[in-house]
C-alpha positions in Angstrom: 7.5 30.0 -2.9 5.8 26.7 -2.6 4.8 24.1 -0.3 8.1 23.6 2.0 8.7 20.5 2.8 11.6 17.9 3.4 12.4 13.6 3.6 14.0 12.5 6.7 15.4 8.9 5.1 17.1 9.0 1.9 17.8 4.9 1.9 16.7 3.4 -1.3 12.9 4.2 -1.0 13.1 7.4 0.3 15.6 9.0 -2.5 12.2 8.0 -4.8 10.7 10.1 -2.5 13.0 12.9 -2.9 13.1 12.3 -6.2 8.9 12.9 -6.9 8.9 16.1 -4.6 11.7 17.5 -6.2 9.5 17.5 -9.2 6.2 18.9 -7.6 4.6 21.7 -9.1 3.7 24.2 -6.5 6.1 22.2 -3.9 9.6 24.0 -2.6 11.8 21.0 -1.5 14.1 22.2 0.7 15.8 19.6 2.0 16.6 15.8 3.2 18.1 14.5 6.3 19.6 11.0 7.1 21.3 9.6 9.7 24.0 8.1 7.1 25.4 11.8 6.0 26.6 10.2 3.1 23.5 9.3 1.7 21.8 12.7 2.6 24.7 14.6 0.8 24.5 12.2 -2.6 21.0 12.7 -2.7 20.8 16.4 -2.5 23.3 16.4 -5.0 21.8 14.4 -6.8 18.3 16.5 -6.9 19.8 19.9 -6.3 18.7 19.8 -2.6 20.4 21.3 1.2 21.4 17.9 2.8 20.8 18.7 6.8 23.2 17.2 9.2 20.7 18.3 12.1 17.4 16.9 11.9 14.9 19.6 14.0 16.8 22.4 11.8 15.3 20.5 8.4 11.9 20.5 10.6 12.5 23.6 11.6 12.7 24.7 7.9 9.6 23.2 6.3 5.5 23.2 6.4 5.3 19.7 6.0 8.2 16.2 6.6 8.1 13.3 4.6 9.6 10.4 7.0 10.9 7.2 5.4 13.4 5.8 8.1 13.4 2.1 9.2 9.6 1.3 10.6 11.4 1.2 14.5 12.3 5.2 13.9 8.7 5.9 12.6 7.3 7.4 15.9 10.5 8.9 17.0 10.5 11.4 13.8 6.6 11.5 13.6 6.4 13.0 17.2 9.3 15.1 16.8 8.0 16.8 13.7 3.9 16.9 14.7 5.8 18.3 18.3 7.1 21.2 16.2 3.7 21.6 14.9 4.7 19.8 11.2 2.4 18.5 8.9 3.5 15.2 8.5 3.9 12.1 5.8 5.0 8.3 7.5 5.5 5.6 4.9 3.7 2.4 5.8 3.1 1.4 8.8 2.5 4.3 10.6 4.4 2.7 13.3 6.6 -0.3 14.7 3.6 -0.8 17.7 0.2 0.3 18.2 1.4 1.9 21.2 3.3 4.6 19.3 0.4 4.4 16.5 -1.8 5.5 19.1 0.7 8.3 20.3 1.2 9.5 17.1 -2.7 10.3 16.0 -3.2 11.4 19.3 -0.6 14.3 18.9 -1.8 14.7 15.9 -5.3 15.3 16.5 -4.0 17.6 19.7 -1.9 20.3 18.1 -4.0 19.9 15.0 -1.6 18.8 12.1 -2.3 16.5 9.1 -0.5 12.6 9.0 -0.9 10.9 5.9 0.4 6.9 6.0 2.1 5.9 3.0 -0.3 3.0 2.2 0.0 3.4 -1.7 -2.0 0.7 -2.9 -4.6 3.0 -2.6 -3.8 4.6 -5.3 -3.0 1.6 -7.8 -4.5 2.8 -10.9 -6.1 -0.6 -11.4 -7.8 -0.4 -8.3 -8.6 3.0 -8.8 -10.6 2.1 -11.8 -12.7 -0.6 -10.7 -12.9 0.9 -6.9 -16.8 2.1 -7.9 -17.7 -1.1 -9.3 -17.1 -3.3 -5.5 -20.2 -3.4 -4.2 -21.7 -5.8 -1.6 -18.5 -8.3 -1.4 -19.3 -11.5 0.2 -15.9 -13.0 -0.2 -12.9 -11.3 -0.9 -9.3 -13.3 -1.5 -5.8 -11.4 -1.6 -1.7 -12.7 -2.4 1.1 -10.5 -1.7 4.3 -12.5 -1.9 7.9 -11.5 -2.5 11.2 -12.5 -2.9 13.2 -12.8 0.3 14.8 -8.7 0.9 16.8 -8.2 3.9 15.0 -4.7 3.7 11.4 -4.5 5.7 13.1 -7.4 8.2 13.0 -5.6 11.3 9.2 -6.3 11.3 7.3 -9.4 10.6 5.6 -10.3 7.2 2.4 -8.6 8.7 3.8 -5.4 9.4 6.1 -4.9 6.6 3.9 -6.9 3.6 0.5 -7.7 4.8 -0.6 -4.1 6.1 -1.2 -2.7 2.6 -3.9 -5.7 2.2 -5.3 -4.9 6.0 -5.4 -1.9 4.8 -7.7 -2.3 1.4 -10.0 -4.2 3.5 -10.7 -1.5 6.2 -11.3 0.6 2.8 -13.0 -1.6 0.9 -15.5 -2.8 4.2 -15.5 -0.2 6.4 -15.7 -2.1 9.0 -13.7 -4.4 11.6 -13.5 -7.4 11.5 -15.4 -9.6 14.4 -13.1 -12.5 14.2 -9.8 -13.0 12.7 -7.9 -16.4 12.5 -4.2 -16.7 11.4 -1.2 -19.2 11.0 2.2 -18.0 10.3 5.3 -19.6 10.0 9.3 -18.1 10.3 11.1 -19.6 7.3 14.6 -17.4 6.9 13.5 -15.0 10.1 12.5 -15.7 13.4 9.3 -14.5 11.4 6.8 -14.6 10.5 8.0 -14.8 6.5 4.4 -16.3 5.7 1.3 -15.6 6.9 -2.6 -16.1 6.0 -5.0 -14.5 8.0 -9.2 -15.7 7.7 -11.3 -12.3 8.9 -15.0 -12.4 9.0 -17.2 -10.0 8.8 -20.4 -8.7 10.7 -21.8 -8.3 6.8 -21.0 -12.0 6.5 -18.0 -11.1 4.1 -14.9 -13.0 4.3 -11.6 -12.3 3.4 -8.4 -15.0 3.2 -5.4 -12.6 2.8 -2.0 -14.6 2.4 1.8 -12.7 2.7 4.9 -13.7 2.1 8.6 -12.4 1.6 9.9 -15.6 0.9 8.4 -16.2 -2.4 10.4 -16.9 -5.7 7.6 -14.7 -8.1 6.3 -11.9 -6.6 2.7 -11.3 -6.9 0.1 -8.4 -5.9 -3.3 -9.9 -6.6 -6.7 -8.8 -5.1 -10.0 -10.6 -6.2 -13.6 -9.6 -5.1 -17.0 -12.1 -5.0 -20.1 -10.5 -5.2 -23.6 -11.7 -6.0 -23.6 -12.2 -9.8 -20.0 -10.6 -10.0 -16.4 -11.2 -9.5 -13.1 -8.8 -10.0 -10.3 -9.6 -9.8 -7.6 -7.1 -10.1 -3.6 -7.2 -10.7 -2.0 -4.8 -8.8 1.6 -5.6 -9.9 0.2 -5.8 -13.7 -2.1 -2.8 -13.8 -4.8 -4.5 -14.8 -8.4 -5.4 -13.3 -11.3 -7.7 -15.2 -14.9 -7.8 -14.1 -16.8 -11.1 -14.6 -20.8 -11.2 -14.4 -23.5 -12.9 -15.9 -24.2 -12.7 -19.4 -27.7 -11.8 -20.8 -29.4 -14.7 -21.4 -27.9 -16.5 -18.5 -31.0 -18.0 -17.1 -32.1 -19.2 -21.0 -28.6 -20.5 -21.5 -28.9 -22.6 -18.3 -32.3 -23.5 -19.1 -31.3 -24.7 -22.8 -28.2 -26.6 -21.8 -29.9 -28.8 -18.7 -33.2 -29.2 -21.4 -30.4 -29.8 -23.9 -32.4 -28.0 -26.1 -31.3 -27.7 -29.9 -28.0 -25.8 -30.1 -27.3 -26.7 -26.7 -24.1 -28.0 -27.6 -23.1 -24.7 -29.4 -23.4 -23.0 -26.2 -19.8 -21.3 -24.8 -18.4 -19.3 -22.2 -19.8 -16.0 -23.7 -23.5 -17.1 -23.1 -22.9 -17.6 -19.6 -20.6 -15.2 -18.7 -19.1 -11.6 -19.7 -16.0 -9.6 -18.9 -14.6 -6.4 -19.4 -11.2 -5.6 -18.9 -9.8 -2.3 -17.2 -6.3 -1.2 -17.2 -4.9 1.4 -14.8 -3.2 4.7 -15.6 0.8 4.7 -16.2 1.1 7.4 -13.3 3.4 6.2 -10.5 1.5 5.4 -7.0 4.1 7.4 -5.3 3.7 10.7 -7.0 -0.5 10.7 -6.8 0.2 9.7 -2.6 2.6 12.6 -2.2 0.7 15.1 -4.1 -2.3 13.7 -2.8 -0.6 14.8 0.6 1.0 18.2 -0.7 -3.1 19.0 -1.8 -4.0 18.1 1.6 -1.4 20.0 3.6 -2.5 23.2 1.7 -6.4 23.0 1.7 -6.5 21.3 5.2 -8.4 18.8 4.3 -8.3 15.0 5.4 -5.9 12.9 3.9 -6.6 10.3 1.6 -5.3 7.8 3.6 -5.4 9.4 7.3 -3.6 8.6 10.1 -6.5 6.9 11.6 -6.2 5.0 8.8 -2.7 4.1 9.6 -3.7 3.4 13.2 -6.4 0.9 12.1 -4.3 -0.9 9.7 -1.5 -1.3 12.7 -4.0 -2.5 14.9 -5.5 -5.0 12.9 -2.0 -6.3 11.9 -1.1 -6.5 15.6 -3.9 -8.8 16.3 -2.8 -11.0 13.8 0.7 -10.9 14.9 -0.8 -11.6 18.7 -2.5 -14.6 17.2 0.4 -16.3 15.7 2.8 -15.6 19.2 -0.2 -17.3 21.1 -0.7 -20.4 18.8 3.2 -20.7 19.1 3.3 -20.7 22.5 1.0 -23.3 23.1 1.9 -25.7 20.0 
């Protein structure tokens, strides 16, 4: 026998769920829960699964829950499970408020179980390869936009969009931020559909991260200014390309403002190079969730923690409190 565990939430994202642990190596799944019985049934009949009309029995029956119910229902499951001393998966955010994102890591850390937020651009395999190669950012710019879904809509644009971005730049600065600035607008929702949000740094960084769910193309873009460097990285695509200064730079300057002779054979190669990195073809989800499995059984700190959660929430709520102000007084 494996790793027990269960999903409470079989909806659209959470029978993916189901469908990766089902598949685990090492991992006994013993069940799923919904509050739809239909959907909890077709799903474990689908993956050869116990569907659980009572939630706290399907607790009752595993090491570890996987919860992926509507972001409002977050803490309600989360306490109940860490209550009943369950290790404990939340998709993204960790919570609706940071009230219950507080009450949730504060459990946590009391009767000493593992949470592990489901903040999977973390684990974009373009990301992952040129994660070692950010150094020093002094300007970091970053798109999410999608397609209106009536799915994520019990939160704003921040909570339900925005938060993986908040949450790359807590990883990627590890630090606060000691101002933020934001403008949002409500376009098919009382809203906010769009947002962009300034954050400075105490490094000096900056980062202008826009999101929107009202976008015809979707787009998952992340780019990265350093001294004599730039990345920029395609989440959606897979793909990440680092630009830097060629060789030669300084002579190619020198022989093009001299117009020295062959100055006007000079091209983008002798100022600049780049080198192109694609990410693996494994699927986010499945590296998250065995990321969390691994972490459940050595007891070590998940990859992306529930503090991490917490911050990312917080962060996103200041933002949110921003916007509510401005529109107050506007």
């Amino acid at each position: 026998m494996g790793l027990k565990i269960g999903v409470i939430g079989v909806g659209k994202l959470g029978r993916h769920h189901v469908r990766v642990l089902r598949g685990l190596n090492g991992v006994d799944f013993v069940g799923c829960h919904d509050r739809i019985a239909e959907r909890a049934d077709a799903a474990a009949e689908e993956f050869g699964a116990t569907a659980y009309e009572d939630r706290k029995a399907l607790i009752a029956d595993v090491d570890a829950v996987d919860i992926v119910v509507p972001t409002s229902e977050h803490a309600k499951y989360a306490l109940m499970a860490l209550e009943m001393g369950r290790d404990v998966f939340v998709e993204k955010p960790l919570a609706g408020d940071l009230n219950e994102a507080e009450q949730i890591v504060e459990l946590a850390d009391r009767v000493g179980r593992l949470v592990q937020v489901g903040h999977s651009e973390r684990f974009n395999g373009a990301l992952e390869q040129v994660r070692g190669r950010i150094s020093d950012p002094s300007f970091v710019e970053i798109h999410r936009l999608a397609p209106f879904s009536v799915r994520g809509t019990d939160i704003s644009v921040v909570g339900d969009l925005m938060i993986h971005d908040l949450d790359l730049l807590n990883h990627l600065l590890g630090e606060p931020p000691v101002e933020v600035r934001a403008k949002g607008a409500g376009v098919l929702t009382t809203g906010p559909d769009i947002v962009n949000a300034r954050l400075e740094y105490a490094s000096g960084c900056v980062a202008n991260v826009t999101a929107s769910r009202v976008s015809v193309e979707p787009m998952r873009k992340l780019r990265v200014f350093s001294p004599n460097k730039y990345i920029s990285i395609d989440m959606q695509a897979g793909r990440a390309t680092e630009y830097r200064k060629a060789e030669g730079f300084d002579d190619s300057v020198a022989k093009l403002r001299a117009k020295s002779p062959g100055y006007d054979r000079l091209g983008l190669g002798d100022f600049v190079q780049f080198e192109t990195f694609t990410g693996d073809d494994v699927e986010p989800l499945y590296k998250e969730l065995s990321a969390f499995c691994r972490s459940v059984e050595s007891r070590e700190a998940p990859v992306v923690s529930g503090q991490d959660g917490l911050n990312a929430v917080r962060l996103a709520a200041q933002i949110v409190s921003i916007i509510q102000h401005d529109a107050k007084t506007t």
